[in-house]
Chimera marker file (.cmm) of the C-alpha trace (Angstrom):
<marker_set name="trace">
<marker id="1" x="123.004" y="79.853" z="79.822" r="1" g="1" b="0" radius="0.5"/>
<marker id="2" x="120.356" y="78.084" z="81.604" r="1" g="1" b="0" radius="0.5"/>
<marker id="3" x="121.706" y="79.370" z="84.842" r="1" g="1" b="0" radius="0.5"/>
<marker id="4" x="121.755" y="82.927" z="83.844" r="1" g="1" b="0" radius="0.5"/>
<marker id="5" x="118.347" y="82.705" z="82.694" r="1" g="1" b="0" radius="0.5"/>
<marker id="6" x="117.271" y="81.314" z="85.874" r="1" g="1" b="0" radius="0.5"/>
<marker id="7" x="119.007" y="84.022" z="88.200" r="1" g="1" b="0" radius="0.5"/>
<marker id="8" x="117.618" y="86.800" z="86.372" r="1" g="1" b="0" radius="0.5"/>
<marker id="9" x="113.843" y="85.308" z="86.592" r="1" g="1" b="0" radius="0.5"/>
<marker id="10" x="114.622" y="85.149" z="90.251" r="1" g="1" b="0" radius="0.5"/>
<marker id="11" x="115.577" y="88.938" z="90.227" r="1" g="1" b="0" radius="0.5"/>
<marker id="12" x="112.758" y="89.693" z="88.592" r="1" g="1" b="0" radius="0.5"/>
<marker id="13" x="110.210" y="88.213" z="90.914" r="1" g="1" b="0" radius="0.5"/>
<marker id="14" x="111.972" y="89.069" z="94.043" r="1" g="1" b="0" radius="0.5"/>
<marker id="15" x="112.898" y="92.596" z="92.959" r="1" g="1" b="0" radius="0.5"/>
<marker id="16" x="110.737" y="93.946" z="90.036" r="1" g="1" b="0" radius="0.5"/>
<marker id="17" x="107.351" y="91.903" z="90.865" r="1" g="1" b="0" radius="0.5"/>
<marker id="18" x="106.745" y="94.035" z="94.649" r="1" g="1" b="0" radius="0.5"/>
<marker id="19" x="108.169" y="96.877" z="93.293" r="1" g="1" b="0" radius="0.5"/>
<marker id="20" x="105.034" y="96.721" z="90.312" r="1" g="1" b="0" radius="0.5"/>
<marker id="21" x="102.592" y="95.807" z="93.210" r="1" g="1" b="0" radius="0.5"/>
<marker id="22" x="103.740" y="99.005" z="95.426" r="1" g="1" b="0" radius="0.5"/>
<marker id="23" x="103.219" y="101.470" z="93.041" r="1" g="1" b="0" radius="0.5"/>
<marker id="24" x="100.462" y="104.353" z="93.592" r="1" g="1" b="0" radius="0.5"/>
<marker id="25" x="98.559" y="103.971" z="90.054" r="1" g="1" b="0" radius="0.5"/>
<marker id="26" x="94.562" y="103.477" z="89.805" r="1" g="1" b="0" radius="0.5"/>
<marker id="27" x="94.654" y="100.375" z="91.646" r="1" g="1" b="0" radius="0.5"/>
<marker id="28" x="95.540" y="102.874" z="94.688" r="1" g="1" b="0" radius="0.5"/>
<marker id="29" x="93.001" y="105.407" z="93.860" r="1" g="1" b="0" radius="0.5"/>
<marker id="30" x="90.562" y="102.732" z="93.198" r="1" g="1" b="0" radius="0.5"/>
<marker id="31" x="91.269" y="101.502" z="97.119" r="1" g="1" b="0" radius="0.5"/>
<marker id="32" x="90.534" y="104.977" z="98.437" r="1" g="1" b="0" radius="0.5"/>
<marker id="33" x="87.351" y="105.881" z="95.917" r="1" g="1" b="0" radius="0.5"/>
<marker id="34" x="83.961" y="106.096" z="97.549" r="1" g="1" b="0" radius="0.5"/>
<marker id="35" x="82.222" y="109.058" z="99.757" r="1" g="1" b="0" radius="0.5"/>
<marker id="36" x="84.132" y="109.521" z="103.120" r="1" g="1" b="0" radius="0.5"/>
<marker id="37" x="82.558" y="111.290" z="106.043" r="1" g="1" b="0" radius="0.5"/>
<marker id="38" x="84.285" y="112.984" z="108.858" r="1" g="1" b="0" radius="0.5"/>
<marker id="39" x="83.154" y="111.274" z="112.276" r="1" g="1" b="0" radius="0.5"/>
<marker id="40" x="85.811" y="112.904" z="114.033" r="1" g="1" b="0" radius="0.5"/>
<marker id="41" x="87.126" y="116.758" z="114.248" r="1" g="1" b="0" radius="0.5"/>
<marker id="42" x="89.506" y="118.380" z="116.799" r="1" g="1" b="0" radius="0.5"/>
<marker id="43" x="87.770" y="121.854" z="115.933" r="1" g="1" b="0" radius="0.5"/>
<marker id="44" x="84.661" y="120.688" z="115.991" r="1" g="1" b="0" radius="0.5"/>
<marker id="45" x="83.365" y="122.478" z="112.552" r="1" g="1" b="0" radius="0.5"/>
<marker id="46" x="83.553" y="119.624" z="109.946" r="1" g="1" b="0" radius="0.5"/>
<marker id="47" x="81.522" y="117.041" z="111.882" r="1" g="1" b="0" radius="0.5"/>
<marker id="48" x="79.546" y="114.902" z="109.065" r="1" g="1" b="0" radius="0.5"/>
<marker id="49" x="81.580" y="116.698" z="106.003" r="1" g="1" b="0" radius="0.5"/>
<marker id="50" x="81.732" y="114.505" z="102.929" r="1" g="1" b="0" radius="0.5"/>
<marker id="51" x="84.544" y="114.086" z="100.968" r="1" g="1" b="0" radius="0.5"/>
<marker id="52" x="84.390" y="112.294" z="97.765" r="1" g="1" b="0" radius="0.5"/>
<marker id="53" x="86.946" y="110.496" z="95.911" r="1" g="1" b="0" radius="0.5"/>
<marker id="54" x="86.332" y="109.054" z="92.616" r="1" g="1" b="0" radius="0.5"/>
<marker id="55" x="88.419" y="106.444" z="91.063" r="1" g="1" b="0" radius="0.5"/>
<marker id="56" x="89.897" y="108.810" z="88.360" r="1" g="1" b="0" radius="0.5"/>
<marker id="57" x="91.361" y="110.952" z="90.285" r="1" g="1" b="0" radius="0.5"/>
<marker id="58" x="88.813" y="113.878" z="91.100" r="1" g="1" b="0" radius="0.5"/>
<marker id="59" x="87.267" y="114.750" z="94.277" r="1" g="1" b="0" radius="0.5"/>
<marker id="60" x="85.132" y="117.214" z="96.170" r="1" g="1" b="0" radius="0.5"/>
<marker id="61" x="85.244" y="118.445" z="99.556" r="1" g="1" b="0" radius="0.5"/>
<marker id="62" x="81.174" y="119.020" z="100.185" r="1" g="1" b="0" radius="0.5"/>
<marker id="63" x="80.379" y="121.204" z="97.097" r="1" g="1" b="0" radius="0.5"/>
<marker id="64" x="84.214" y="122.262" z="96.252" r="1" g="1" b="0" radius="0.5"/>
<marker id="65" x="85.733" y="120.766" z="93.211" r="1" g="1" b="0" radius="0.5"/>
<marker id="66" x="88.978" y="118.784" z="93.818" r="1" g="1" b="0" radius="0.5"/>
<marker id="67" x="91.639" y="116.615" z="92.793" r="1" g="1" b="0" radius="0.5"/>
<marker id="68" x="93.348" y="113.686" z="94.831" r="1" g="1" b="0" radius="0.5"/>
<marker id="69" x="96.582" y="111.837" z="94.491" r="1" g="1" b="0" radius="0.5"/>
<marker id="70" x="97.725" y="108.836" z="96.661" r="1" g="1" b="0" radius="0.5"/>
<marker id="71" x="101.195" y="108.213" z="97.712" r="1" g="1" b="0" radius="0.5"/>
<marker id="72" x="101.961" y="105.204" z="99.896" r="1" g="1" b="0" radius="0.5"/>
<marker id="73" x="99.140" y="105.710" z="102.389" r="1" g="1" b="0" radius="0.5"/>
<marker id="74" x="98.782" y="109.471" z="101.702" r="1" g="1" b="0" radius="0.5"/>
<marker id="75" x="96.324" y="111.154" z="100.296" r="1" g="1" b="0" radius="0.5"/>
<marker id="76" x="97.061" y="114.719" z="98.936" r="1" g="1" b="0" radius="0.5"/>
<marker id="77" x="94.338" y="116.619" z="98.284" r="1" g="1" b="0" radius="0.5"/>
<marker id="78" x="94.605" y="119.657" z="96.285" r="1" g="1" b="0" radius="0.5"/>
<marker id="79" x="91.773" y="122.400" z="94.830" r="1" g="1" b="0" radius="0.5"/>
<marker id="80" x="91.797" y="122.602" z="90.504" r="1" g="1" b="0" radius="0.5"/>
<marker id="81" x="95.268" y="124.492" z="90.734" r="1" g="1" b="0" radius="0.5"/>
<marker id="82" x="97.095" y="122.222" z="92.209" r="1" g="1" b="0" radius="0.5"/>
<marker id="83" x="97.294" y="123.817" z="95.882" r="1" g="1" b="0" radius="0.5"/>
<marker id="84" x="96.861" y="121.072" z="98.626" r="1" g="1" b="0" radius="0.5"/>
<marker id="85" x="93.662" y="121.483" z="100.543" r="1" g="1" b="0" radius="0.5"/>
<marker id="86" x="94.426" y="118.231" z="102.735" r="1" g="1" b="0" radius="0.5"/>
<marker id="87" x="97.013" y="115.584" z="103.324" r="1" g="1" b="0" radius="0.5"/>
<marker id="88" x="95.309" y="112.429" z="105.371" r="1" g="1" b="0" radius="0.5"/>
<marker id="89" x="96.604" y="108.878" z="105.938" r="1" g="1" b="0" radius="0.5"/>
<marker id="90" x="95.036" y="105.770" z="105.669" r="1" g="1" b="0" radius="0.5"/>
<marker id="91" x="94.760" y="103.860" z="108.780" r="1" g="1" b="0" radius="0.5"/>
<marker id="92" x="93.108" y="101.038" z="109.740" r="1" g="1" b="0" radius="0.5"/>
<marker id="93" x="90.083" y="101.665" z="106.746" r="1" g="1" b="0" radius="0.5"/>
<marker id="94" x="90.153" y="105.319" z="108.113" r="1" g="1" b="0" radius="0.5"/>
<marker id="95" x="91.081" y="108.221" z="106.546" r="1" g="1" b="0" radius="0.5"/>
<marker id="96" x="93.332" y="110.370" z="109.458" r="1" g="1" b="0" radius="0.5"/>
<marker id="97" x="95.172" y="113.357" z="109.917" r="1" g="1" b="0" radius="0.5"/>
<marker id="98" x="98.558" y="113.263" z="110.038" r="1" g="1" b="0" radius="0.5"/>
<marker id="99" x="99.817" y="112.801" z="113.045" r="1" g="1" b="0" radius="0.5"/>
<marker id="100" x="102.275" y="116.505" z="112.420" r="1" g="1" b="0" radius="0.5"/>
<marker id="101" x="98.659" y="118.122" z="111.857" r="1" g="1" b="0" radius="0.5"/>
<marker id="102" x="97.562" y="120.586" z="114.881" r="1" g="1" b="0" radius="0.5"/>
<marker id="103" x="93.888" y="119.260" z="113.631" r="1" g="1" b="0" radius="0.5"/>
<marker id="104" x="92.721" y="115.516" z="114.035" r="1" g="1" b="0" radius="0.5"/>
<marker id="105" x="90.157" y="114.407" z="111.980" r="1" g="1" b="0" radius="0.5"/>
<marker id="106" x="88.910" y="111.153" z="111.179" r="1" g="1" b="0" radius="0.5"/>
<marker id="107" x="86.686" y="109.869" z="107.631" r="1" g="1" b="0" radius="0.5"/>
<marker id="108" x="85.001" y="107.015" z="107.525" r="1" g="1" b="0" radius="0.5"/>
<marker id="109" x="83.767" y="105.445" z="104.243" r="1" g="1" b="0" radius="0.5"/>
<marker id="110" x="80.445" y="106.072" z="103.949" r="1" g="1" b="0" radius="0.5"/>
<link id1="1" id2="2" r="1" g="1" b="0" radius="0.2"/>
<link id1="2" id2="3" r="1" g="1" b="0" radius="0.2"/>
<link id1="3" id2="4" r="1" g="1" b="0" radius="0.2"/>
<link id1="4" id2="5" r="1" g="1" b="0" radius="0.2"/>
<link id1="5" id2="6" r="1" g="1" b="0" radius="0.2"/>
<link id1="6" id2="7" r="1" g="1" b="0" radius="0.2"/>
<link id1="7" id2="8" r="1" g="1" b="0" radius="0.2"/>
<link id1="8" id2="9" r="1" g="1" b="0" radius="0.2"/>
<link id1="9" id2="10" r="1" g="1" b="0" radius="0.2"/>
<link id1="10" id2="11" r="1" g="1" b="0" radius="0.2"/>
<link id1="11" id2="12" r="1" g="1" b="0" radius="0.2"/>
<link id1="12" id2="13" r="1" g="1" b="0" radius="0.2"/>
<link id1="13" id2="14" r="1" g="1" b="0" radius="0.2"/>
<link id1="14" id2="15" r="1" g="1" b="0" radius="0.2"/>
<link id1="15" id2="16" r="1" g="1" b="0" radius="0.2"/>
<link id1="16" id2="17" r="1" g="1" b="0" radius="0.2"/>
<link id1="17" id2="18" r="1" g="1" b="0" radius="0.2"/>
<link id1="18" id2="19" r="1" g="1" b="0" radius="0.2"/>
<link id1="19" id2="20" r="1" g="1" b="0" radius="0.2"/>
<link id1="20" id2="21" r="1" g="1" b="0" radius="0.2"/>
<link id1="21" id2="22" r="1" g="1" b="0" radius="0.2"/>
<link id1="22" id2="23" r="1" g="1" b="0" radius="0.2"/>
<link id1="23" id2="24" r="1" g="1" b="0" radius="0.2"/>
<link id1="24" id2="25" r="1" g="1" b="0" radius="0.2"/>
<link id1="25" id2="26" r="1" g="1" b="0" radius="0.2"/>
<link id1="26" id2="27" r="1" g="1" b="0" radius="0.2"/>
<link id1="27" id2="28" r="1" g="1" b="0" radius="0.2"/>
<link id1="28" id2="29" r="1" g="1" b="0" radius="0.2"/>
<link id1="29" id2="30" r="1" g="1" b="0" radius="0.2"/>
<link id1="30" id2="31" r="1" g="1" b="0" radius="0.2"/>
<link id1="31" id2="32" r="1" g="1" b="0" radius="0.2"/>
<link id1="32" id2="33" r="1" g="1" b="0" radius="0.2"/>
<link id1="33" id2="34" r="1" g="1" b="0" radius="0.2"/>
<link id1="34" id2="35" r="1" g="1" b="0" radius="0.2"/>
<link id1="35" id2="36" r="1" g="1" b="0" radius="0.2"/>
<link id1="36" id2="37" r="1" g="1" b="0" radius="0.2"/>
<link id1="37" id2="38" r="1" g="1" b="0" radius="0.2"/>
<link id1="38" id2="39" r="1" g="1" b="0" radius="0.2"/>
<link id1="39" id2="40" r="1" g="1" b="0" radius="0.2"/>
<link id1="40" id2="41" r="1" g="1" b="0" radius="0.2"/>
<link id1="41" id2="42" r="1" g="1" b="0" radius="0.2"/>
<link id1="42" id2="43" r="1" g="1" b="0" radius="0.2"/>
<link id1="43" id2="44" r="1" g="1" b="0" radius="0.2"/>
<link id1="44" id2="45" r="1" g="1" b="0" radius="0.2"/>
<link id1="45" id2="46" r="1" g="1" b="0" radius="0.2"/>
<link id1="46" id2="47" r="1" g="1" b="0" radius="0.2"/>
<link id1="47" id2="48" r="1" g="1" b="0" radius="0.2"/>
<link id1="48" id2="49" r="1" g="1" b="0" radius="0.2"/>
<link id1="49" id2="50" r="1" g="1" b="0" radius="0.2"/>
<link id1="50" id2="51" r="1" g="1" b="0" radius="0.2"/>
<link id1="51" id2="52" r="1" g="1" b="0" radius="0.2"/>
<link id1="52" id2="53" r="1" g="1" b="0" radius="0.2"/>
<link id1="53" id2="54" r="1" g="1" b="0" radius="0.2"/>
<link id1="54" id2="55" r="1" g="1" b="0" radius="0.2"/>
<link id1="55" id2="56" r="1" g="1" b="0" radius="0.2"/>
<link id1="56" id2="57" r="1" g="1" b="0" radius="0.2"/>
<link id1="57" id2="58" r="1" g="1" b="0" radius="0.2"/>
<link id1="58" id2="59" r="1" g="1" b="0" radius="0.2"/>
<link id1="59" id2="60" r="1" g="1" b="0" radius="0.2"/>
<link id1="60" id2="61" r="1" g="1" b="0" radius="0.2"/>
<link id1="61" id2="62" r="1" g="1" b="0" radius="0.2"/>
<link id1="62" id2="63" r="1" g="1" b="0" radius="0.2"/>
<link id1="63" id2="64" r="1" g="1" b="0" radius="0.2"/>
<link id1="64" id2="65" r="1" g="1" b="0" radius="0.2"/>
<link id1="65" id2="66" r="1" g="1" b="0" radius="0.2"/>
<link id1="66" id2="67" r="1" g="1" b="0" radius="0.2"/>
<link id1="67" id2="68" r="1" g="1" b="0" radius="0.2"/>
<link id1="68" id2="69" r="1" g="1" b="0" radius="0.2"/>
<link id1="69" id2="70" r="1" g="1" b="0" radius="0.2"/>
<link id1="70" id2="71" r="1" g="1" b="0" radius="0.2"/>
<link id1="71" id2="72" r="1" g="1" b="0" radius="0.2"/>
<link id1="72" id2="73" r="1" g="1" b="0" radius="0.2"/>
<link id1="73" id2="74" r="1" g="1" b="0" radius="0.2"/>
<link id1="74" id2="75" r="1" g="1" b="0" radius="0.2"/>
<link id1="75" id2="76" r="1" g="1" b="0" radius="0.2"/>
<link id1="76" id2="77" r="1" g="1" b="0" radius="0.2"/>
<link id1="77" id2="78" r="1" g="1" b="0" radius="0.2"/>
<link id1="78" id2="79" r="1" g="1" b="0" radius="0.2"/>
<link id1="79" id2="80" r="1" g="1" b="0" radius="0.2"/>
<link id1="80" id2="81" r="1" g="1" b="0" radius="0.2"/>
<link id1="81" id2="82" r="1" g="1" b="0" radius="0.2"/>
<link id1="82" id2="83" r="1" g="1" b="0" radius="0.2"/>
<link id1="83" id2="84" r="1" g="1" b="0" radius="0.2"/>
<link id1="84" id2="85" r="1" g="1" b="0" radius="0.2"/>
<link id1="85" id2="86" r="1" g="1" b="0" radius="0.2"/>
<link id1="86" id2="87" r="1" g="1" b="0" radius="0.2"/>
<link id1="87" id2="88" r="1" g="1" b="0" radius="0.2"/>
<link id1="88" id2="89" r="1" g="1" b="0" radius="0.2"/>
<link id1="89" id2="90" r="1" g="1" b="0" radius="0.2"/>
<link id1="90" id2="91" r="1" g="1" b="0" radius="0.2"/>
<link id1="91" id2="92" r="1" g="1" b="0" radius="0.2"/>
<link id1="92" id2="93" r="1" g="1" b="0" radius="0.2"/>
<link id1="93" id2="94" r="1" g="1" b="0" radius="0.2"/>
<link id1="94" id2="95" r="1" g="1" b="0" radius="0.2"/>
<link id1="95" id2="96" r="1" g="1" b="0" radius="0.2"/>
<link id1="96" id2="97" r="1" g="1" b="0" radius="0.2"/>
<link id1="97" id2="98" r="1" g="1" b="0" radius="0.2"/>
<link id1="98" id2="99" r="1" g="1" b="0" radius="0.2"/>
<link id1="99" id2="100" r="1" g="1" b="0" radius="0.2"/>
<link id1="100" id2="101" r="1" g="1" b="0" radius="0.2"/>
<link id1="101" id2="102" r="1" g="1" b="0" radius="0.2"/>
<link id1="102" id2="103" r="1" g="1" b="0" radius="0.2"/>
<link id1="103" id2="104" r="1" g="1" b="0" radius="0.2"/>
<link id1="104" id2="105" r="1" g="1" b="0" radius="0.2"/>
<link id1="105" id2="106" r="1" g="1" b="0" radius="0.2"/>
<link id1="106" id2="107" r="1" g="1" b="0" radius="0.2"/>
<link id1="107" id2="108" r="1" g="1" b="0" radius="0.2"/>
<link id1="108" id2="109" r="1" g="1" b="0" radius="0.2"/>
<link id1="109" id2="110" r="1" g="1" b="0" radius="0.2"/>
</marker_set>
């Protein structure tokens, strides 16, 4: 009995415990919260845009009411009903377009 106990602690620490850690709850908002502004923009037209995240879940896009979700290293953006403004990765501290996207732009925490 002592050996089944023992092989399913294992499982649980090597399996369960990383799989816990991974998931995208408010610890992974919380990472991501803060004002972000764009440094970077391959149109040229967002240059010093802020984009802010709060930790429960809301954001805004300069003065336009949002909502965030994060996924891995994505970040979905998406306006009040539910449409998705933005989808950026973070990379290296930076918050980057995709690198799909026909427009690169880069946020830096503020």
């Amino acid at each position: 009995m002592k050996r089944f106990s023992l092989v399913i602690a294992i499982i649980l620490v090597v399996f369960l415990v990383p799989l816990l850690a991974g998931c995208s709850g408010g610890g992974s908002k919380n990472n991501v919260a803060g004002t972000w502004v764009m440094k970077e923009d391959s149109l040229g037209i967002g240059v010093g845009m802020k984009l802010t995240l709060k930790g429960d879940g809301t954001a805004a896009m300069g003065p336009v009411p949002a909502k965030y979700k994060v996924s891995g290293s994505t970040v979905s953006i998406t306006n009040e009903g539910g449409k998705e403004l933005l989808a950026l990765e973070l990379k290296d501290g930076k918050l980057v377009s995709p690198a799909s996207s026909s427009r690169k732009v880069v946020y830096e925490k503020e």
